[in-house]
PDB file of the backbone (N, CA, C, O) and the ligand in Angstrom, with CONECT records:
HET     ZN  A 101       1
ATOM      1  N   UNK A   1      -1.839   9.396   3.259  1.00  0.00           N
ATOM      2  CA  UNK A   1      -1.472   8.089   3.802  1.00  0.00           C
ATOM      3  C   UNK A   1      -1.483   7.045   2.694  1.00  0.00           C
ATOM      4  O   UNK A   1      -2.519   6.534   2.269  1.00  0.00           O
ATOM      5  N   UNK A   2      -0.306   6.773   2.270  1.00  0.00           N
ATOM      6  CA  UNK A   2      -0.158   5.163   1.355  1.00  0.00           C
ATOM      7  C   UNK A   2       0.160   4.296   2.018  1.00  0.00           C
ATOM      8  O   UNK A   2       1.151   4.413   2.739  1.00  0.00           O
ATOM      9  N   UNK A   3      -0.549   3.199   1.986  1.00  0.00           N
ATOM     10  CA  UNK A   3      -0.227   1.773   2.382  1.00  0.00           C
ATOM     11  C   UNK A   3       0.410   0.748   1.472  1.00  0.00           C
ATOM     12  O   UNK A   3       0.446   1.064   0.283  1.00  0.00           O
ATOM     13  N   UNK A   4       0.838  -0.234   1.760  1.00  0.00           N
ATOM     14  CA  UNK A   4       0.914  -1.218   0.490  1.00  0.00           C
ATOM     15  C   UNK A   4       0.538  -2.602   0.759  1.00  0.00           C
ATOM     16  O   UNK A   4       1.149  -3.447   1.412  1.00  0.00           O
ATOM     17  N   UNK A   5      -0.759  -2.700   0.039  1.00  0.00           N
ATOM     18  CA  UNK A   5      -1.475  -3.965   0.040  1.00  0.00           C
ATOM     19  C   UNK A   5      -1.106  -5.285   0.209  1.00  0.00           C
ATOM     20  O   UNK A   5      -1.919  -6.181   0.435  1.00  0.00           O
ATOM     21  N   UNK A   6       0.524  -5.501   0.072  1.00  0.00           N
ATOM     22  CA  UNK A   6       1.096  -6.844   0.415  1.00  0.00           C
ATOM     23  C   UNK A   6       0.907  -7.173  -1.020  1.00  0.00           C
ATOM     24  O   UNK A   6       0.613  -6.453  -1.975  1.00  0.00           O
ATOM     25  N   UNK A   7       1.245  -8.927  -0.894  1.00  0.00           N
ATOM     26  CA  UNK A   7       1.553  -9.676  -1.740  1.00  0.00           C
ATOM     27  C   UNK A   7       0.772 -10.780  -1.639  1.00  0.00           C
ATOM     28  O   UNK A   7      -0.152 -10.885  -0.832  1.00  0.00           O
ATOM     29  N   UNK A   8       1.202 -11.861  -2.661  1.00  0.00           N
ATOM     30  CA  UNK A   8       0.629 -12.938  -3.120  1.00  0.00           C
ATOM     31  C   UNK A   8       1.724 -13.803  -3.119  1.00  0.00           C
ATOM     32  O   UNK A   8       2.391 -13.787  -4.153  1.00  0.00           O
ATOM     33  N   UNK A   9       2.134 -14.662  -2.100  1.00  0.00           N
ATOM     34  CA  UNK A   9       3.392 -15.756  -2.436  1.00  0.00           C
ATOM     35  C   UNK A   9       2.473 -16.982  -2.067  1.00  0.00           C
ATOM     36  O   UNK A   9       1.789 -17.095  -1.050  1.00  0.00           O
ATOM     37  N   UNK A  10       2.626 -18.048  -3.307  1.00  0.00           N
ATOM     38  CA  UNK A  10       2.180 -19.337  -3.593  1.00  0.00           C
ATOM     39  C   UNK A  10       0.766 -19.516  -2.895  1.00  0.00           C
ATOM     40  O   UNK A  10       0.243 -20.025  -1.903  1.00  0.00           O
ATOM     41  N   UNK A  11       0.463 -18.752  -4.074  1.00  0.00           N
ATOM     42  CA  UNK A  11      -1.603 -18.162  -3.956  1.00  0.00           C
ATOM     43  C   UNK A  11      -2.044 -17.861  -2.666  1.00  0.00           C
ATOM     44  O   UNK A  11      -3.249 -17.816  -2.419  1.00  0.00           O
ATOM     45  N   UNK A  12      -0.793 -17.552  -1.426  1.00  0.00           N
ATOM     46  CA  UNK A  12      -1.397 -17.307  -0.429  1.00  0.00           C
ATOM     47  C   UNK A  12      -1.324 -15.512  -0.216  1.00  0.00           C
ATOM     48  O   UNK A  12      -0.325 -14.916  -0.618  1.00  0.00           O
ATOM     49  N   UNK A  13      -2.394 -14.807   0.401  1.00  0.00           N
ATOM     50  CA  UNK A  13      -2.315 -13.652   0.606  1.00  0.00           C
ATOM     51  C   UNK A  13      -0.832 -13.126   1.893  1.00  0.00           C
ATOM     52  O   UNK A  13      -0.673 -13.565   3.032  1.00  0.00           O
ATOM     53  N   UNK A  14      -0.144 -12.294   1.300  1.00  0.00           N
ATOM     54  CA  UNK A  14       0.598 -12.351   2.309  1.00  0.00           C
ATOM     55  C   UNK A  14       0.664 -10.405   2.985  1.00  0.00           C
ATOM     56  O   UNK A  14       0.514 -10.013   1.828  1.00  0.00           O
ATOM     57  N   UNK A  15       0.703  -9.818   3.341  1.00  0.00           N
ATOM     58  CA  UNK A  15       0.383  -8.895   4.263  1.00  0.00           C
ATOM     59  C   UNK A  15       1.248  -8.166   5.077  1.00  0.00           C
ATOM     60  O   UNK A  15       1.683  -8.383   6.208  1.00  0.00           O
ATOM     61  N   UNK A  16       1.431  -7.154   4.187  1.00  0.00           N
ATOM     62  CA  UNK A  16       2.901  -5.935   4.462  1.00  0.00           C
ATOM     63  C   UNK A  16       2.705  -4.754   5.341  1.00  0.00           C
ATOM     64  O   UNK A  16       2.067  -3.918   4.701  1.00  0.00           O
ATOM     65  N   UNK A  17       2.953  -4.373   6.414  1.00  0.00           N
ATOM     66  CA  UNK A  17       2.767  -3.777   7.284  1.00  0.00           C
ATOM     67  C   UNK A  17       3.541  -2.559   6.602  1.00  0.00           C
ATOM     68  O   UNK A  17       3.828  -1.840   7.559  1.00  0.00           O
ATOM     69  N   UNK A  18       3.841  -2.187   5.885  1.00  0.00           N
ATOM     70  CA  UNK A  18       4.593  -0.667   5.159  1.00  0.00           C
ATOM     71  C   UNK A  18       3.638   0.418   5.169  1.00  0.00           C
ATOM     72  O   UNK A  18       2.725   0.061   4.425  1.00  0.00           O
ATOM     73  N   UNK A  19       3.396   1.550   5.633  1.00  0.00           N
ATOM     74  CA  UNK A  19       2.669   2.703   5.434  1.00  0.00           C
ATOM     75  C   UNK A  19       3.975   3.524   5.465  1.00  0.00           C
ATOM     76  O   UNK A  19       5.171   3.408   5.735  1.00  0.00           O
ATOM     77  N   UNK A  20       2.763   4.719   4.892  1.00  0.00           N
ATOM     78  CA  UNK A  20       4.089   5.802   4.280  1.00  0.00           C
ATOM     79  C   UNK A  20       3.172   6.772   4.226  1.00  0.00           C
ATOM     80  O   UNK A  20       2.213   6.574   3.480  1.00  0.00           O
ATOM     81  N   UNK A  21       3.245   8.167   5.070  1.00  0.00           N
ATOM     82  CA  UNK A  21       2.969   9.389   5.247  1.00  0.00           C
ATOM     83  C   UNK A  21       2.879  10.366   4.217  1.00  0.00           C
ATOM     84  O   UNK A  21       2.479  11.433   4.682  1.00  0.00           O
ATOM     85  N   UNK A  22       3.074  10.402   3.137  1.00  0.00           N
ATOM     86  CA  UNK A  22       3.728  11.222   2.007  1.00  0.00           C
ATOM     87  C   UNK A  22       2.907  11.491   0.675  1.00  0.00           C
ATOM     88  O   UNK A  22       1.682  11.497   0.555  1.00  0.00           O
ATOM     89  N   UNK A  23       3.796  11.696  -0.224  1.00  0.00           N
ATOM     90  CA  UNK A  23       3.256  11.710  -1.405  1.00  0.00           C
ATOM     91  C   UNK A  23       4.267  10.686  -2.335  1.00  0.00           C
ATOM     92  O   UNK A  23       5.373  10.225  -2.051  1.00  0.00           O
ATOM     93  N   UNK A  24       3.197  10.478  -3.896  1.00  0.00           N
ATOM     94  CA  UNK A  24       3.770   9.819  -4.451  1.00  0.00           C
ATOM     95  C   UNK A  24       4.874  10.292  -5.209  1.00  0.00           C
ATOM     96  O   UNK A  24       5.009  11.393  -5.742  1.00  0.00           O
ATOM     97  N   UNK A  25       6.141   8.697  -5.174  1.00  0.00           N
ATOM     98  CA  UNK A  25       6.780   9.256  -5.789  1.00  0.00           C
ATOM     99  C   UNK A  25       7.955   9.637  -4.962  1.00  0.00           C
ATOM    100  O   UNK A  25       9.009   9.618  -5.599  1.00  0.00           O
ATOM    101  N   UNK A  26       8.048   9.954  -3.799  1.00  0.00           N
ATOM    102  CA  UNK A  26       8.615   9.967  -3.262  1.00  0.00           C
ATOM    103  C   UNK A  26       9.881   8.797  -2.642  1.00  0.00           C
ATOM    104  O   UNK A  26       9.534   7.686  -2.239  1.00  0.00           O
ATOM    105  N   UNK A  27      10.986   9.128  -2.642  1.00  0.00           N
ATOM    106  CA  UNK A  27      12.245   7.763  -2.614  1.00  0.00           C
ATOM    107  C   UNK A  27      11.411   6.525  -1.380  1.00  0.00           C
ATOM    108  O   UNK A  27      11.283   5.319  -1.595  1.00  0.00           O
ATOM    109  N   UNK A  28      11.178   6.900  -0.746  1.00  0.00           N
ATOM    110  CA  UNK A  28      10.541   5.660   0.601  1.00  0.00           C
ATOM    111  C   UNK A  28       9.854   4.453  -0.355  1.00  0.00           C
ATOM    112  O   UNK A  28      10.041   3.245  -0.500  1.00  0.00           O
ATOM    113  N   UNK A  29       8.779   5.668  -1.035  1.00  0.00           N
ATOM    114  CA  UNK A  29       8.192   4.245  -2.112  1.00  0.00           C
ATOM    115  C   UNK A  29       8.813   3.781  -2.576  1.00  0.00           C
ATOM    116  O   UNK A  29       9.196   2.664  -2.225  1.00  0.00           O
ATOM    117  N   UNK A  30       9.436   4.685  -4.093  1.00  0.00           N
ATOM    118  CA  UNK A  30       9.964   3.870  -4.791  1.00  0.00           C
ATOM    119  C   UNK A  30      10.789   2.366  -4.372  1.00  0.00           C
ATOM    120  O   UNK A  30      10.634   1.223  -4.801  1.00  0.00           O
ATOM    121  N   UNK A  31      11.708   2.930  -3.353  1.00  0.00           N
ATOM    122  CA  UNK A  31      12.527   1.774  -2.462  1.00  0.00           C
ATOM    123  C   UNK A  31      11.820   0.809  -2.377  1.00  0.00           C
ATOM    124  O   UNK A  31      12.108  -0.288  -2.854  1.00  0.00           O
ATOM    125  N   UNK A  32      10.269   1.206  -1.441  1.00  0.00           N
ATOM    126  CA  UNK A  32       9.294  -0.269  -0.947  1.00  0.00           C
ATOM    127  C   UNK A  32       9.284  -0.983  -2.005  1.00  0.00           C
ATOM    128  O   UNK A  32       9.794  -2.099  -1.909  1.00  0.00           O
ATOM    129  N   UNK A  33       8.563  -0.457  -3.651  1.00  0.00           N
ATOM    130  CA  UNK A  33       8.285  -0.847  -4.714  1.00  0.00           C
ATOM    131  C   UNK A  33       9.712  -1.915  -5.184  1.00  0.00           C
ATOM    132  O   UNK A  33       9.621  -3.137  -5.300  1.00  0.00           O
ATOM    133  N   UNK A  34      10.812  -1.220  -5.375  1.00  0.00           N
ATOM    134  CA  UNK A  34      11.812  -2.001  -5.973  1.00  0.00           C
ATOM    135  C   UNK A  34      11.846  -3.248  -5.333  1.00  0.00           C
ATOM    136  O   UNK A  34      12.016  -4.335  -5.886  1.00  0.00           O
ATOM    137  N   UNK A  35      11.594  -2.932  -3.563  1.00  0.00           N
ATOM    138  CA  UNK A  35      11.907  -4.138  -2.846  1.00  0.00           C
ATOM    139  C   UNK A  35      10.701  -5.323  -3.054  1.00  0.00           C
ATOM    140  O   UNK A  35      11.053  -6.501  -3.128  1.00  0.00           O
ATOM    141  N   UNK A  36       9.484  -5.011  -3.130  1.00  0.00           N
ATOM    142  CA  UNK A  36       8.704  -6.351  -3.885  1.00  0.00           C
ATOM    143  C   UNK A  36       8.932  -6.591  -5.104  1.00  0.00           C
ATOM    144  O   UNK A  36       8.429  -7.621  -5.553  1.00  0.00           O
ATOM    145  N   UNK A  37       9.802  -5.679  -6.075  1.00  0.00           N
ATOM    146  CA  UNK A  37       9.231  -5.719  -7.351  1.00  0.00           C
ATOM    147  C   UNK A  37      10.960  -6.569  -7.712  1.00  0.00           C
ATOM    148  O   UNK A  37      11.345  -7.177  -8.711  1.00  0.00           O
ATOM    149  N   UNK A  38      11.610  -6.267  -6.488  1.00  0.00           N
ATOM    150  CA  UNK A  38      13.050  -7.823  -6.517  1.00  0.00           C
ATOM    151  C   UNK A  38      12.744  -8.765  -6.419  1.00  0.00           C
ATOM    152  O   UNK A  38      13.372  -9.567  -7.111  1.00  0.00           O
ATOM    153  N   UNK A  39      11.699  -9.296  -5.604  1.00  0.00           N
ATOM    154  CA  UNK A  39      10.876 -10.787  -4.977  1.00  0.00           C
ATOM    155  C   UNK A  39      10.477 -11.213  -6.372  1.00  0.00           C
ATOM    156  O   UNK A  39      10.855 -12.348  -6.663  1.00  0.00           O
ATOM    157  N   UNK A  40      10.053 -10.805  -6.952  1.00  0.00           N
ATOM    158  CA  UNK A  40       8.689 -10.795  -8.449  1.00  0.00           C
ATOM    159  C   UNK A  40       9.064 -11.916  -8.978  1.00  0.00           C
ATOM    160  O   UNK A  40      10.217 -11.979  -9.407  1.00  0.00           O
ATOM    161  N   UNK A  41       8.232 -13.020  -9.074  1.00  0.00           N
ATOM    162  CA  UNK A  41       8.432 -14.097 -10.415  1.00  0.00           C
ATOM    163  C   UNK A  41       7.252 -14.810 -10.190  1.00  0.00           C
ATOM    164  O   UNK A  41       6.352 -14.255  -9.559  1.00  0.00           O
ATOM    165  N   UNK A  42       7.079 -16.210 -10.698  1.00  0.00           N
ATOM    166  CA  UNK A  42       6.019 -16.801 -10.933  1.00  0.00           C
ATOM    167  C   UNK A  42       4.993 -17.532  -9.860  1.00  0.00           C
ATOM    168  O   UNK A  42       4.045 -18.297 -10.039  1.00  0.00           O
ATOM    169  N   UNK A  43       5.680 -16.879  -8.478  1.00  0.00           N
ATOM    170  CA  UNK A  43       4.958 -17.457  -7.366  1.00  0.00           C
ATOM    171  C   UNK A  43       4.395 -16.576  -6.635  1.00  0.00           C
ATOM    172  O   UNK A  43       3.350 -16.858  -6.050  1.00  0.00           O
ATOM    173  N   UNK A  44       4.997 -15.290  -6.520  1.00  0.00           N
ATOM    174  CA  UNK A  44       5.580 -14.059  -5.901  1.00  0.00           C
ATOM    175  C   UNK A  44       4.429 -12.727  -6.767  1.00  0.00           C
ATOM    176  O   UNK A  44       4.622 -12.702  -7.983  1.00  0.00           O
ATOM    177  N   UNK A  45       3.600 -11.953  -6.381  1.00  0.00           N
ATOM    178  CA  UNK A  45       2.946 -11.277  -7.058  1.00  0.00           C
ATOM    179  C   UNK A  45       2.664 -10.106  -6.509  1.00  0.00           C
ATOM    180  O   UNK A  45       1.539 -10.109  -6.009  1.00  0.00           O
ATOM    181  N   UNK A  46       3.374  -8.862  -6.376  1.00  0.00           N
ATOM    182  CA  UNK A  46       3.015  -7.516  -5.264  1.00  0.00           C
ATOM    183  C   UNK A  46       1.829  -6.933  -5.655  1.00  0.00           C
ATOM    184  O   UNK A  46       1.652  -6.714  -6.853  1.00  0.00           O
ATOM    185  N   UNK A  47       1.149  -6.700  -4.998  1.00  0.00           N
ATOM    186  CA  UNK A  47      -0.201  -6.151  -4.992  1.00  0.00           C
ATOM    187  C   UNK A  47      -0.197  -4.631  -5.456  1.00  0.00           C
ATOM    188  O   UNK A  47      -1.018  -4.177  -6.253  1.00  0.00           O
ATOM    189  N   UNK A  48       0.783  -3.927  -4.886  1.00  0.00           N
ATOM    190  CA  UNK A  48       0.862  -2.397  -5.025  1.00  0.00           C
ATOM    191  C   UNK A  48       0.364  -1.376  -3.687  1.00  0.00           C
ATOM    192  O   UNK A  48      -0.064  -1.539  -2.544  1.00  0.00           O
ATOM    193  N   UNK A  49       0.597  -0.601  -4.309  1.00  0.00           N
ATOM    194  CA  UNK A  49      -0.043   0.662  -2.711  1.00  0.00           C
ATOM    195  C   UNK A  49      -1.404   0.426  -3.090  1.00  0.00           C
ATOM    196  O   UNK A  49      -1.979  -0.318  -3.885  1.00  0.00           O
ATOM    197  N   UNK A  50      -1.823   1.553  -2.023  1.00  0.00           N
ATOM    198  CA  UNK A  50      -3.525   1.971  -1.617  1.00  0.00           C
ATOM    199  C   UNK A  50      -3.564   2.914  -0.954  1.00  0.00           C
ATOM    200  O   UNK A  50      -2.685   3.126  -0.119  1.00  0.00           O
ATOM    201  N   UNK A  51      -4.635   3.772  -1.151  1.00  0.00           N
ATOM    202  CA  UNK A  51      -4.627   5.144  -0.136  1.00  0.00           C
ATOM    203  C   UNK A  51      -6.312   4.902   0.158  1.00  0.00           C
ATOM    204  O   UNK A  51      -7.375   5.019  -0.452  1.00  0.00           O
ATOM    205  N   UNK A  52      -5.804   4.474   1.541  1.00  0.00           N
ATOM    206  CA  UNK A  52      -7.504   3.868   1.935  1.00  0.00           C
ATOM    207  C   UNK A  52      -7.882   5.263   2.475  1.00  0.00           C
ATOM    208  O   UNK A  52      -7.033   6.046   2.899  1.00  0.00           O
ATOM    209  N   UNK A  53      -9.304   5.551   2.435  1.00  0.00           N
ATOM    210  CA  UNK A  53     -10.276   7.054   2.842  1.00  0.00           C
ATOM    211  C   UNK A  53     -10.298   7.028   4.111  1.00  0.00           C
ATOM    212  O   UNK A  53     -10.264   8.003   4.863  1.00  0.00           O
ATOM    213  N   UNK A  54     -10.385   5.379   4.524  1.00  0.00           N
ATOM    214  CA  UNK A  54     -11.380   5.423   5.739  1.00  0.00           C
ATOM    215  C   UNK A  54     -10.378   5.970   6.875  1.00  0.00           C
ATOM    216  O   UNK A  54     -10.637   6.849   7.697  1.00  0.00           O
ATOM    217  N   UNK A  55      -8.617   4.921   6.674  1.00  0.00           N
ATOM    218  CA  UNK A  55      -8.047   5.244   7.699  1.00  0.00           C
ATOM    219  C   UNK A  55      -7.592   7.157   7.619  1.00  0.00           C
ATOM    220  O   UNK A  55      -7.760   8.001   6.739  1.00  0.00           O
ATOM    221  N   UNK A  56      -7.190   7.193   8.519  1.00  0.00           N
ATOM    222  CA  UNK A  56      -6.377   8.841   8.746  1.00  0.00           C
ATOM    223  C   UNK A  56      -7.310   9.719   9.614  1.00  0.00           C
ATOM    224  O   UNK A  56      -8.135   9.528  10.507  1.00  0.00           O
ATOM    225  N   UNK A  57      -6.819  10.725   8.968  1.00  0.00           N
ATOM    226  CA  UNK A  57      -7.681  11.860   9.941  1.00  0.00           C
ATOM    227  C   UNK A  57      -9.190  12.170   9.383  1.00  0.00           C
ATOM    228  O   UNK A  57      -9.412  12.342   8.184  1.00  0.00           O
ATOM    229  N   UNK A  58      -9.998  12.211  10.196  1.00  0.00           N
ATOM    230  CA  UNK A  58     -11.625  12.721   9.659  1.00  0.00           C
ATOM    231  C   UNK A  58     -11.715  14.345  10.125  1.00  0.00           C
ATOM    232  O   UNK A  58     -11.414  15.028  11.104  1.00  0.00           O
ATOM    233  N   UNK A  59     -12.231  14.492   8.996  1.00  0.00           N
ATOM    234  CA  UNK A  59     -12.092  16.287   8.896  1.00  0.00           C
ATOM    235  C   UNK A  59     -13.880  16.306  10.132  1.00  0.00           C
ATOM    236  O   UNK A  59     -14.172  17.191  10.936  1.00  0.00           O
ATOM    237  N   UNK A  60     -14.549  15.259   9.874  1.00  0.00           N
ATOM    238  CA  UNK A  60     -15.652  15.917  10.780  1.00  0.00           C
ATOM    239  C   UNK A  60     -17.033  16.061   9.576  1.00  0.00           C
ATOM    240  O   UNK A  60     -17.633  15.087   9.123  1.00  0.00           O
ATOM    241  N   UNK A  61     -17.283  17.307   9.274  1.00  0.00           N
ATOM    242  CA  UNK A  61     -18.353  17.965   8.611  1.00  0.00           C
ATOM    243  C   UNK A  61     -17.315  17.639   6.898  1.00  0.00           C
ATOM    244  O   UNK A  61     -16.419  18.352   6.444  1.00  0.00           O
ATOM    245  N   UNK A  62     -17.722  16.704   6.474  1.00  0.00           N
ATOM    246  CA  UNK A  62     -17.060  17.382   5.429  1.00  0.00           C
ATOM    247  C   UNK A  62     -18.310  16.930   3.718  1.00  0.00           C
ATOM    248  O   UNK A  62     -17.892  16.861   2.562  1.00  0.00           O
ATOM    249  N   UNK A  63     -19.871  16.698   4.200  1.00  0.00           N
ATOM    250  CA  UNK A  63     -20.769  16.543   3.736  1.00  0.00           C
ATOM    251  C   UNK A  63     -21.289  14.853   3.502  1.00  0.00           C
ATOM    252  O   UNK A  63     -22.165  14.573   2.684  1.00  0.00           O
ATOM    253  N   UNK A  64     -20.647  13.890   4.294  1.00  0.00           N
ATOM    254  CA  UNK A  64     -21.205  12.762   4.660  1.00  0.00           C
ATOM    255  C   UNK A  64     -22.828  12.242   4.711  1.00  0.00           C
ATOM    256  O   UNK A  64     -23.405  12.580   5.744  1.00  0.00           O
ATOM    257  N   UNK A  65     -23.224  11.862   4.234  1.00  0.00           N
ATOM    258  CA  UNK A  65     -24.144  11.851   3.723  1.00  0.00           C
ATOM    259  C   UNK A  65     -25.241  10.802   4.888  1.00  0.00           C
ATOM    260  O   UNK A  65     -26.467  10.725   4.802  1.00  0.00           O
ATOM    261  N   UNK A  66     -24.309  10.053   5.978  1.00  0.00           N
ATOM    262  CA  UNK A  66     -24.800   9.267   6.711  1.00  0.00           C
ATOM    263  C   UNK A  66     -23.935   9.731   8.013  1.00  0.00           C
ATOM    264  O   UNK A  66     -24.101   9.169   9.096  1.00  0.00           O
TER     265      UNK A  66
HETATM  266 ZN    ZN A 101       4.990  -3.901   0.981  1.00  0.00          ZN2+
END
């Protein structure tokens, strides 16, 4: 699971609802990427993906410590 962290337009946090099932590298990203990375200039700042742990599937037992 990749997400993409959103952006930064005129120091405000701004917040991209894009997830993507896959792996990297794959055309979906790249596309997402080009498409903030068209916005891009001195106000405008894309954050990038993230592959958060917490969301997705929980295997259960998988040595959690809590
Ligand atoms: Zn995005």
């Amino acid at each position: 699971m990749i997400i993409c962290k959103g952006s930064k337009k005129d120091h405000k946090f701004e917040n991209c609802l894009f997830v993507y099932d896959g792996n990297w590298g794959d055309a979906k990203l790249v596309e997402h990427q080009n498409y903030h990375e068209s916005l891009e200039n001195e106000n405008y700042c894309w954050l990038g993906f993230d592959v958060p742990q917490t969301i997705g599937r929980h295997s259960g037992r998988d040595g959690k410590r809590n």
